[in-house]
C-alpha positions in Angstrom: 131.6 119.8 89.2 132.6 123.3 89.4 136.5 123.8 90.6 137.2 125.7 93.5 140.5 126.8 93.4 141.3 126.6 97.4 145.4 126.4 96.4 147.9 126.4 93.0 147.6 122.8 92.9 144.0 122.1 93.1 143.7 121.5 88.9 147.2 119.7 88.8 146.3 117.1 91.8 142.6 116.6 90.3 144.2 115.7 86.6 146.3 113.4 88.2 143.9 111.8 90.4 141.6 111.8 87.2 144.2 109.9 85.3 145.0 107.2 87.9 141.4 106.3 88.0 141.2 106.0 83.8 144.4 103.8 83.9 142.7 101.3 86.7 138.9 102.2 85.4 140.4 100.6 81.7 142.1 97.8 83.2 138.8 96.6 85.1 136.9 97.3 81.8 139.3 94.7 80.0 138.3 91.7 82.3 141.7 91.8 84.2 142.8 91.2 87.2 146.1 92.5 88.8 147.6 90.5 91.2 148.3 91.3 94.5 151.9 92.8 94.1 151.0 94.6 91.1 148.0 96.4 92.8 149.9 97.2 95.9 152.4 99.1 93.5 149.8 101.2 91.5 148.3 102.2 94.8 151.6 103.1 96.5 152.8 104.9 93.6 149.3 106.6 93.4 150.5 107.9 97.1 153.2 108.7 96.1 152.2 111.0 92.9 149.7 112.8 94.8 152.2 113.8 97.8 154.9 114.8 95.3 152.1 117.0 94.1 150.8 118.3 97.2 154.2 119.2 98.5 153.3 119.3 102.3 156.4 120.7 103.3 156.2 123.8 101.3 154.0 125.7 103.9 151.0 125.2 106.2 148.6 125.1 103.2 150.2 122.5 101.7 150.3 120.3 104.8 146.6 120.3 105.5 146.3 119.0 101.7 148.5 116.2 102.3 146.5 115.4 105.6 143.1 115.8 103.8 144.5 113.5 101.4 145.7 110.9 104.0 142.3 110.8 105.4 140.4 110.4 101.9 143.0 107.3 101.2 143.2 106.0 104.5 140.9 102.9 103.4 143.8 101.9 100.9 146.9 102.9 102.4 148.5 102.1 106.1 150.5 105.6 106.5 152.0 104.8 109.4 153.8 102.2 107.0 154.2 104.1 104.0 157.8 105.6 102.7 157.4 107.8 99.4 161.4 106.3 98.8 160.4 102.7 98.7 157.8 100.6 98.4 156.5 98.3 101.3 153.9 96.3 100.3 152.3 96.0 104.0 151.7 99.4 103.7 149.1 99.0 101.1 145.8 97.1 102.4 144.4 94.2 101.1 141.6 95.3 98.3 140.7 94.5 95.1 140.3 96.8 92.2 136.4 98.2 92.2 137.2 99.1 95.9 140.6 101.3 94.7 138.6 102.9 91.9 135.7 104.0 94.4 138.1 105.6 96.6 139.7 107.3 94.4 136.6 108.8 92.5 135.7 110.2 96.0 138.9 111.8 96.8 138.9 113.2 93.3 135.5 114.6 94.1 137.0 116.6 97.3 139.8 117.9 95.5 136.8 119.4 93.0 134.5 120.8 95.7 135.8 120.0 98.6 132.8 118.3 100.1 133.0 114.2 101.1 131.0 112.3 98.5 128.9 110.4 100.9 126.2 107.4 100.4 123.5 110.4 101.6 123.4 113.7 100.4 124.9 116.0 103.6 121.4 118.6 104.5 122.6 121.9 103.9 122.7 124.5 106.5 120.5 127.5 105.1 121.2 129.9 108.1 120.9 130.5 111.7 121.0 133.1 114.6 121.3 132.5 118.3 118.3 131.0 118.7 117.3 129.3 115.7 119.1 126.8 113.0 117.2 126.2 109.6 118.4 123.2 107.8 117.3 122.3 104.4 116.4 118.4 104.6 117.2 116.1 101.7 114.4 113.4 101.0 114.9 110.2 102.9 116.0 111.8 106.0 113.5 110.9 108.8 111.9 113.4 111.3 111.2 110.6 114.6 112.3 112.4 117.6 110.3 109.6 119.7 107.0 110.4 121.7 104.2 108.1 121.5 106.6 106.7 124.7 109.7 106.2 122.7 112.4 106.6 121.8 114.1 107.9 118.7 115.7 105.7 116.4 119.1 106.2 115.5 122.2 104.6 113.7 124.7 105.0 116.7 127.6 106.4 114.9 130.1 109.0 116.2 130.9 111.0 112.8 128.7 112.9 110.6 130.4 111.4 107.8 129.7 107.5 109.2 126.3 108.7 109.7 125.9 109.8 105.6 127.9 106.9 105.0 125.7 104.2 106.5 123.9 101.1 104.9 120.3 102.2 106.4 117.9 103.4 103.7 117.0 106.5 105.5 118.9 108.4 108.5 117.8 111.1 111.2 117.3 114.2 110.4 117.6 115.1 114.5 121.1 112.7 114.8 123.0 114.3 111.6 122.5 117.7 114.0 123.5 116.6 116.9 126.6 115.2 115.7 127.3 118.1 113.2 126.7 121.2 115.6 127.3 122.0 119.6 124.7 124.4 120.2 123.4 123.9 123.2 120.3 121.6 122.6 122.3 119.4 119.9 125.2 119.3 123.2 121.7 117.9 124.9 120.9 115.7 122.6 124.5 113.8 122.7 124.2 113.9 126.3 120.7 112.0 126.1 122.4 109.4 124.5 124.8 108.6 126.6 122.8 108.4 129.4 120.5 106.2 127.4 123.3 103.6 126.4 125.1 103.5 129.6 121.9 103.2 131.3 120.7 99.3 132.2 117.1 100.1 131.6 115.3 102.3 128.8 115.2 106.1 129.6 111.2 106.8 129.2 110.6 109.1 126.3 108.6 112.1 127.0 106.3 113.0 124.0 104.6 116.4 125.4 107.2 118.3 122.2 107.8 121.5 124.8 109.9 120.5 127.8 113.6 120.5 128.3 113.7 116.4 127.6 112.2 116.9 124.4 114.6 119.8 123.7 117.0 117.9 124.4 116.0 114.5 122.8 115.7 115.9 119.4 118.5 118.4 118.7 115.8 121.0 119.2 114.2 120.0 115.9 111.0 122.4 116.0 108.9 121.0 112.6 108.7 117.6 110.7 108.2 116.6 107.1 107.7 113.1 105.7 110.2 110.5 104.6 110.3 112.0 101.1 109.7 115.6 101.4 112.5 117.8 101.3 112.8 121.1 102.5 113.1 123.4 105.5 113.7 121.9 109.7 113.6 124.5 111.5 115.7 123.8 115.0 115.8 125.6 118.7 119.3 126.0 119.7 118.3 126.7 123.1 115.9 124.9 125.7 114.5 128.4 126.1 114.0 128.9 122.7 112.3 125.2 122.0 108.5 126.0 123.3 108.3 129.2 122.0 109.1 127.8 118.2 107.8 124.7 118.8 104.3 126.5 119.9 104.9 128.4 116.3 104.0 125.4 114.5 101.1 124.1 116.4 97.6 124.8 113.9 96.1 127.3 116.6 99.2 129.7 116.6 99.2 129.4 112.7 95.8 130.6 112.4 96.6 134.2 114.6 98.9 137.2 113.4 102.4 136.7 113.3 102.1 132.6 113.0 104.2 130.4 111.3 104.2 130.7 107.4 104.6 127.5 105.4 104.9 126.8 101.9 105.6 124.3 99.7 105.7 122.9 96.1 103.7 120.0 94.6 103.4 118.4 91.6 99.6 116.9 91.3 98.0 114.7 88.8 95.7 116.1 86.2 95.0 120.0 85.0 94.2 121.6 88.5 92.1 124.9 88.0 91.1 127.2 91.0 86.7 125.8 91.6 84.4 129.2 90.6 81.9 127.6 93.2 82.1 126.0 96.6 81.6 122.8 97.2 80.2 121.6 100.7 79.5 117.4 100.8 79.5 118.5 104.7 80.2 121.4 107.0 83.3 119.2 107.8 84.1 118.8 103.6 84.5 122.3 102.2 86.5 123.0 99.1 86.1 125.7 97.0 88.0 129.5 96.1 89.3 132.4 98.0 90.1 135.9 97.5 89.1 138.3 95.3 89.1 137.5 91.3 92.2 139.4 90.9 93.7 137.2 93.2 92.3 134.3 93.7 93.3 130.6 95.2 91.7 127.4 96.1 90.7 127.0 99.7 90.2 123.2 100.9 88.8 122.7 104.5 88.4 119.1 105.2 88.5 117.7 108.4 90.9 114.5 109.3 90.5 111.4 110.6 93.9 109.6 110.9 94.3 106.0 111.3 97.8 105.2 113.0 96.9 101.4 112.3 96.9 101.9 108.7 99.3 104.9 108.7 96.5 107.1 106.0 94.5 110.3 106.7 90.5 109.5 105.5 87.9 112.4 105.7 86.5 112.7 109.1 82.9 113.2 107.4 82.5 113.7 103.5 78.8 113.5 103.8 78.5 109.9 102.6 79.0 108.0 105.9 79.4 108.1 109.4 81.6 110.4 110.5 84.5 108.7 111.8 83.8 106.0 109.5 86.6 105.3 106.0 84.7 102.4 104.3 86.7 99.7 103.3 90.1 100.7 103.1 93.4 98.3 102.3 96.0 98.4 104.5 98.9 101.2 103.8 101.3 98.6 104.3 100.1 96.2 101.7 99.5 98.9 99.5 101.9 101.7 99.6 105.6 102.3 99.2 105.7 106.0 99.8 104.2 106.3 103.0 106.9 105.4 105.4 106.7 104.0 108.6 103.9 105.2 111.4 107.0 105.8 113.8 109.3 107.9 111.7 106.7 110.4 110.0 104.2 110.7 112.9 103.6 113.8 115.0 104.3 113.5 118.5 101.1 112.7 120.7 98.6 113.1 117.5 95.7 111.6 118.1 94.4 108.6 116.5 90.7 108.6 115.5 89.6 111.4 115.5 88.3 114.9 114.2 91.8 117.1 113.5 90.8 120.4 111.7 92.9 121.0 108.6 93.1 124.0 106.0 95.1 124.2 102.8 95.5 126.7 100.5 96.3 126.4 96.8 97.9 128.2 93.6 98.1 126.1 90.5 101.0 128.3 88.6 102.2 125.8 85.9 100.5 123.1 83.7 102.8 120.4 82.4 102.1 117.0 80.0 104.2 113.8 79.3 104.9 112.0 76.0 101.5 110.4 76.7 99.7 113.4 77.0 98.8 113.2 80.3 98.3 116.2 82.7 100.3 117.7 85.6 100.2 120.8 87.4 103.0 122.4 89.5 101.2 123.6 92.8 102.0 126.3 95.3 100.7 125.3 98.6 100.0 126.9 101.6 99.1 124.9 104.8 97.4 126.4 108.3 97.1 123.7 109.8 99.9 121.3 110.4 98.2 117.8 109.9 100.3 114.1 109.2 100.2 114.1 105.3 97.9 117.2 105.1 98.3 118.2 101.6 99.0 114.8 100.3 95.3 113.5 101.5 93.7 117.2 100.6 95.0 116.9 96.7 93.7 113.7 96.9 90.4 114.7 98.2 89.7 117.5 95.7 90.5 114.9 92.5 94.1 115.7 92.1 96.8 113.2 94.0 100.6 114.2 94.0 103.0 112.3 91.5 104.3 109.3 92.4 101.8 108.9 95.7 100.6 105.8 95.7 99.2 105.8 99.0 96.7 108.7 98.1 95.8 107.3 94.6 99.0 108.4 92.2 99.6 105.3 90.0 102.6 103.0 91.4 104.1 102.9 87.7 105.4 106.4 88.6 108.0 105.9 91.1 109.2 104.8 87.8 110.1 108.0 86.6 109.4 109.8 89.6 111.8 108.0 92.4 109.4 109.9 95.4 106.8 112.0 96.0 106.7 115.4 94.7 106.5 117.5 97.9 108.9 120.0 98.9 108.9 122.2 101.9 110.4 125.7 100.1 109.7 128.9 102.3 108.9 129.2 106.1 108.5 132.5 108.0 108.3 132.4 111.7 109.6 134.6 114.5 112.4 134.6 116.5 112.2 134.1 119.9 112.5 136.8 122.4 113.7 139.2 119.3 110.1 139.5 118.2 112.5 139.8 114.4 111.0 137.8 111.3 112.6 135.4 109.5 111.7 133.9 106.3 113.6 130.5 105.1 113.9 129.3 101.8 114.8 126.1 100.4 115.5 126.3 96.5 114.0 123.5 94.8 116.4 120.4 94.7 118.3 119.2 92.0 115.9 116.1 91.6 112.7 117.9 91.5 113.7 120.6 89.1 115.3 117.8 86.3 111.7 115.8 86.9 110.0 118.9 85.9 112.4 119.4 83.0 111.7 116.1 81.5 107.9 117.2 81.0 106.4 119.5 78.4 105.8 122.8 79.7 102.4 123.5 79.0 101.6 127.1 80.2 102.5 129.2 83.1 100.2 131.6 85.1 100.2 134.9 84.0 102.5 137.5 86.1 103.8 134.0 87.7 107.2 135.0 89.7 110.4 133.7 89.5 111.2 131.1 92.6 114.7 130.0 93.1 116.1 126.3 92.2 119.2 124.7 93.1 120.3 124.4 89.0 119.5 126.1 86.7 116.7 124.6 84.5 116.8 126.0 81.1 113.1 124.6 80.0 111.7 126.2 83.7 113.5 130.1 83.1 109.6 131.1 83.2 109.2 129.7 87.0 112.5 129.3 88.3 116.1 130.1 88.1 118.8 129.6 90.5 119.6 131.5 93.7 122.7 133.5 93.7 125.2 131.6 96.4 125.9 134.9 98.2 122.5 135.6 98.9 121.3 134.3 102.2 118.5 131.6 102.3 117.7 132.8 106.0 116.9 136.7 106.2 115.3 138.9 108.6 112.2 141.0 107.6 111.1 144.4 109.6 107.1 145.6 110.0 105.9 147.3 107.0 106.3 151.1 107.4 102.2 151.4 107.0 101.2 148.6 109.9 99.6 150.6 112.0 97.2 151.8 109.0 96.9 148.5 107.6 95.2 147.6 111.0 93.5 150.5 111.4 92.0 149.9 108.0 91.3 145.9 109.1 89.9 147.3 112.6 86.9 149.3 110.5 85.9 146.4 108.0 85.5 144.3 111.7 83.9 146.9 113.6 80.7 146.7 111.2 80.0 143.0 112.0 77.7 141.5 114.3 79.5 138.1 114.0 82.8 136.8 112.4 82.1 135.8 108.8 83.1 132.4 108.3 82.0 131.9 104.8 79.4 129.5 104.7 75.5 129.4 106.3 76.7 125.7 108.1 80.0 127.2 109.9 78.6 130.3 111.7 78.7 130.7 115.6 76.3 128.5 117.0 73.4 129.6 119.5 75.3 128.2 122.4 79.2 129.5 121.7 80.7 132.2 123.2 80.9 135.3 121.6 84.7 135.7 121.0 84.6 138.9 118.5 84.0 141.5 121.1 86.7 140.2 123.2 89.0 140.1 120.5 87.9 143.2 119.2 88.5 144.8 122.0 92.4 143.1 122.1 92.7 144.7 118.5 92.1 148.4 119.4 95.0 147.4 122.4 97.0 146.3 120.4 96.5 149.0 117.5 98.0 151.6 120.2 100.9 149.5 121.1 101.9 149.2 117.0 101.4 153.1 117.1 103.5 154.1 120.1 107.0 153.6 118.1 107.6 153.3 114.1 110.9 153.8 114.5 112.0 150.0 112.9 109.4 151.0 110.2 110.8 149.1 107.0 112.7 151.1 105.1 111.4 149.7 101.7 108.0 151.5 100.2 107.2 148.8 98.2 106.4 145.9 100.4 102.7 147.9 101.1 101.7 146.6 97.7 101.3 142.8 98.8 99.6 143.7 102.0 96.0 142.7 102.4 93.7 141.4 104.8 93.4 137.7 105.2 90.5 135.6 107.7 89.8 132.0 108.1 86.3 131.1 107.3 86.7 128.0 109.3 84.5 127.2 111.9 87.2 126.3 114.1 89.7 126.9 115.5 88.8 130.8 115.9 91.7 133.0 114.9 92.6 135.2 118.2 93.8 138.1 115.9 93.1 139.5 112.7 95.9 137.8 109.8 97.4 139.9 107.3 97.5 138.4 103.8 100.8 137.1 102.8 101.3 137.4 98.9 101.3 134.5 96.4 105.2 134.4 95.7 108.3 136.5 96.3 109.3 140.0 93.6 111.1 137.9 90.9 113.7 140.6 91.1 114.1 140.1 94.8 113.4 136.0 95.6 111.9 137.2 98.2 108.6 138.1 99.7 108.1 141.2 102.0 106.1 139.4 105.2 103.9 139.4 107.9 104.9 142.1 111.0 106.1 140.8 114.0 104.7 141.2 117.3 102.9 144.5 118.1 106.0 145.0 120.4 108.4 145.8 117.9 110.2 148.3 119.8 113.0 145.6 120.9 115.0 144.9 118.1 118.2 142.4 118.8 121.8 143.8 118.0 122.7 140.4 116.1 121.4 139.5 112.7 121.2 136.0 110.5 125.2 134.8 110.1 125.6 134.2 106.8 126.7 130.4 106.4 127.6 128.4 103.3 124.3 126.9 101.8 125.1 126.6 98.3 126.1 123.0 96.2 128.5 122.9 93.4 127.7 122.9 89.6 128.6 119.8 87.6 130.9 120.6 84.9 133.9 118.1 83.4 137.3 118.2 83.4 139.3 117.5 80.7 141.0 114.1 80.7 144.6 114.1 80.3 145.8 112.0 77.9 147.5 108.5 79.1 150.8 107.4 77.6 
């Protein structure tokens, strides 16, 4: 743990504490056990050291030590009872030893970092505005704001700290916010609850995900991610705010210009290469690559069909039954531990049974192997669509499942070695509400993730592969990852490129020479009977063109973010995109960690006076302290 010297004393009072937990720590390790008199001294004395120490009548400073330290000891020690002069045993609580040693190893971890060692690791906040909050969600943290008429689960606490404290395997994402923040949709949210416990009968949850109720029944939580995938939550901190973000993430608003980015990292089974052919079992099971050779990914567009009974995503038609059909299929709940339940991962109002269009995106950018030779590739993944265990079911689809997901075909023996699944949420770009400003979040890679990848042989790493940021720093991974910089902000704001109104221009020719949109494939063209949407949106284009050329004056002010700029289409055959979407590059400059984005809105002439707050988002290194010696 890496010492943060908040006061003089900070190395003296940790030493000490250090040493009163050896002298009890050896005692337990011996067999003994003190009796009740003799405890009650070593803890009162214990006290009584560490105020000596602290000194809280030497100033202000000191003071707010010794009532930091009251707090952290308050489970062994009655202060309204305790004298430093003399001992009164009544003043000490009845415990036994373990209970004195884990109390003390948790107040010597505050005087370290100053954060409370909790039973859950605390989310960290990676930045917000006025509008939005972007939290970066530890694994077994649940995302159930309720829908489906009901209402969110939660452990009923009044404390953050009680909250990361309690017995319950996993905790709400939605309920740590709400009791952590007071922006105006978490003040909602605490608000809901009363009126929900002092309430005789159940308050009927809405589940439409864009009203004021739902703002304000889910700390204005905008996104969710599984049980066991970490990453970025993106939150509304006003009702205002909540549609317009939460409309963001919906698949149609993905698909268009200036739609939500998301990106993640997974770890699949087996030595994933990008196909050199497409595959097509249906015109609802595509899979196959994208992009030119110089920069090329896998593309897989398979339809979903989700069954809420069985909690699992099947293909809605692979071309070898019915559509609608999954064959005989064992229940998730007999069969999976990684799945968790329907009510805490589900999407509010997602249908049950039927077709859900899905697109992923994929860039295999390291190849790994384990003592027994077998294969692993890291995966960078972008999603479109936002379907219930999208990438999990399409890595399984194409061959490849993620480690440790037993639900989707991964081996059960590797929650062995792998304690969850390998699926982390790490960069989402999005706008702002009524700013029309970019943002891009981005969620290192966590401790757990990075020390899993360590303990594998690195195989090979894709040439020209850029540097992504991790939490530690990884000494076998220095080829893919190394670890952000604390006082660079994990939430930052991105202008237009200083060339949009060429790069559209450029985009408005290539479009202008087609009779219809090219979707890719013979089986997903416009059929007889459909509209004919391109002139219409053609017609929007060469609007909007004008409107991007009436005013560069919040061009960027960087010339090299025209480099990664491209055009990028979905060769779907639904749903349509309503504009043209510029390509995002594969990864961020590894001399930036960050990637230059999509533009905004073509209304760009409004730009906010406020900018991201920079906010603490960083953990501390783990380093020892050298033990004093006990006489």
């Amino acid at each position: 743990m890496a010492v943060k010297k908040v006061s003089g004393f900070t190395k003296e009072l940790a030493d000490l504490v250090e040493d009163r937990i050896a002298m009890i720590q050896d005692y337990l390790n011996e067999g003994k056990a003190a009796c009740r008199s003799k405890l009650a001294r070593f803890v009162w004395s214990t006290a009584k050291k560490v105020r000596n120490v602290v000194n809280p009548e030497r100033d202000v400073q000191h003071k707010k030590a010794w009532e930091e330290a009251k707090g952290m000891l308050k489970e062994l020690v009655d202060f309204e009872l305790f004298n430093p002069c003399q001992l009164n045993e009544l003043c000490v609580k009845y415990v036994l030893e373990p209970k004195v040693v884990k109390v003390l190893v948790n107040y010597h971890h505050f005087v370290l970092t100053r954060q409370i060692k909790t039973r859950h690791t605390s989310p960290k906040l990676l930045g917000q505005t006025d509008e939005i909050l972007c939290i970066d969600k530890p694994p077994m943290f649940t995302c159930s704001y309720g829908g489906f008429s009901r209402l969110p689960h939660r452990a009923k606490v009044s404390t953050p700290t009680q909250l990361l404290n309690c017995e319950k395997a996993t905790i709400q994402i939605h309920e740590y916010l709400a009791l952590t923040y007071d922006y105006e949709t978490a003040s909602g949210t605490r608000e809901f609850w009363k009126q929900e416990d002092e309430e005789s009968w159940r308050v009927w949850a809405c589940g439409c995900g864009e009203c004021d109720s739902c703002a304000c029944m889910q700390s204005g939580c905008c996104n969710r991610l599984d049980k066991e995938t970490s990453g970025i939550v993106v939150a509304a901190k006003t009702r205002r705010g909540f549609p317009v973000i939460r409309k963001q993430f919906s698949t149609a608003h993905s698909l268009e210009a200036g739609g939500t980015e998301k990106f993640y990292f997974a770890l699949a089974r087996g030595q994933v290469k990008i196909p050199t052919t497409t595959q097509e079992r249906s015109p609802d099971w595509i899979h196959g690559p994208d992009g030119p050779p110089s920069n090329r990914r896998g593309r897989i567009q398979i339809a979903i069909r989700f069954d809420q009974s069985k909690w699992k995503a099947f293909p809605y038609n692979d071309g070898g039954m019915t559509p609608g059909q999954d064959g005989n299929e064992r229940s998730r709940k007999a069969t999976a531990t990684g799945g968790g339940d329907w009510d805490e991962d589900g999407e509010q109002g997602e249908p049950a049974n039927v077709r859900l269009f899905a697109l992923t995106f994929y860039d295999p950018i390291a190849w790994f192997s384990n003592d027994a030779n077998e294969k692993y590739t890291l995966l960078r993944v972008q999603i479109i669509s936002g379907r219930t265990h999208q990438i999990r079911f399409h890595c399984s689809e194409i061959g490849h499942p993620l480690v440790a997901d037993d639900l989707y075909g991964a081996s059960q023996s590797e929650r062995d070695w792998a304690k969850r699944v390998f699926l982390h949420s790490y960069q989402t770009k999005f706008l702002e509400p009524f700013s029309d400003k970019w943002y891009e979040a981005v969620s290192p890679l966590p401790e757990d993730l990075g020390q899993l990848l360590a303990g594998l042989q690195l195989d090979r790493v894709k040439e020209r592969c850029p540097l992504f940021l991790s939490r530690r720093k990884h000494s076998q991974l220095h080829r893919i990852f190394k670890p952000y910089d604390p006082d660079q902000e994990l939430l930052q704001v991105h202008a237009a490129p200083w060339n949009a109104r060429e790069i559209l221009q450029e985009k408005m020719k290539t479009l202008s020479g087609r009779n219809t949109p090219s979707w890719g494939n013979s089986t997903a063209q416009r059929q007889p009977n459909e509209p004919d949407k391109f002139s219409q949106n053609l017609q929007r284009w060469k609007w909007e063109d004008q409107c991007w050329g009436a005013d560069l004056s919040w061009r960027a002010t960087s010339m090299d973010e025209d480099e990664s700029w491209g055009t990028w289409e979905s060769k779907g055959a639904e749903p349509e995109p309503k504009r043209p979407r510029l390509e995002i590059p594969a990864a961020e400059p590894a001399n930036a960690g960050q990637v230059p984005c999509t533009p905004p809105y073509p209304d760009a002439k409004a730009q906010p006076k406020h900018t991201s707050r920079k906010v603490e988002h960083g953990d501390s290194s783990e380093t020892s302290v050298e033990k004093p010696e006990i006489v």
